[in-house]
N, C-alpha and C positions, 0 to 999 in steps of 0.2 A: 690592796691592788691585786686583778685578778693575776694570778702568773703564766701557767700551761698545764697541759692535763699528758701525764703518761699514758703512752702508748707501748705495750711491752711489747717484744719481737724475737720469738721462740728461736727463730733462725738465725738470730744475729750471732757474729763471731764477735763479743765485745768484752776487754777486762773489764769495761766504764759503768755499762747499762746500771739502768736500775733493776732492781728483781721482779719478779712476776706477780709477787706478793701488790707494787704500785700499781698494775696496769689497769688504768682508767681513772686514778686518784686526778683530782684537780688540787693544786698547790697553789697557795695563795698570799702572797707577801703584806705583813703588818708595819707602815714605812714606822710609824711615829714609835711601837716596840719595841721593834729590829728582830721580827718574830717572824716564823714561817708555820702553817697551817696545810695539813691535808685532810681534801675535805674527799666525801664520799656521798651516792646516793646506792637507796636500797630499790629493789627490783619495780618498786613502784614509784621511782621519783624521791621520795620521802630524803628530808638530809637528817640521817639518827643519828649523827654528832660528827662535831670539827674536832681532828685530834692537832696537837703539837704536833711537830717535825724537828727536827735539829734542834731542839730547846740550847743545847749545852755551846753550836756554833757560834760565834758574835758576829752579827750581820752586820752593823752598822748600817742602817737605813739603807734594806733591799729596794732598788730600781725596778728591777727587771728579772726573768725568771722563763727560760724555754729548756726543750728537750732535744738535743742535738739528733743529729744520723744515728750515729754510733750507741744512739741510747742513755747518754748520760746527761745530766741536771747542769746548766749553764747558770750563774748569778752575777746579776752585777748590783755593784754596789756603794753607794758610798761611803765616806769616812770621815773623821775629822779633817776641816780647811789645813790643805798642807801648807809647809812653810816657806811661803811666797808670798811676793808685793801682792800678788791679783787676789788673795785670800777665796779662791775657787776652791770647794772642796775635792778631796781627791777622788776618783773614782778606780775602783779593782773590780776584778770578775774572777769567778771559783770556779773550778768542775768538780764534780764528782768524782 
């Protein structure tokens, strides 16, 4: 699933942002691995490779995936069915 593309912002006052090293990366959430992907293109379009992102995070089947105001990486996510009659599984959200 596609997720959001950094937008970096030299003037922000942020402890959150991501670094300048992301800006313009597209992040991409893998729901069935619980994987996140940044992906990049080269001055021609070309995509010279998908890197990992947080390998070492446990996602638990990413949702969703934007870039706040403030700069930082939003995720929601789901998790194992919590322990309830309605057996819904639970949903969380991360920040950066």
């Amino acid at each position: 699933m596609a997720g959001d593309v950094d937008q970096y912002n030299a003037g922000l006052a942020s402890a959150v942002a991501f670094p300048a090293y992301f800006d313009l990366a597209l992040f991409v959430m893998e729901w069935s691995r619980n994987h996140l992907y940044e992906i990049r293109t080269d001055t021609s379009g070309n995509l010279p490779k998908i890197a990992d992102f947080a390998r070492s995070i446990p996602l638990n089947q990413p949702l969703n995936l934007t870039f706040g105001p403030d700069g930082a990486m939003s995720l929601i996510r789901t998790g194992k069915p919590a322990p309830r009659a309605s057996g819904f599984p639970q949903v969380t959200a991360c920040r950066s």
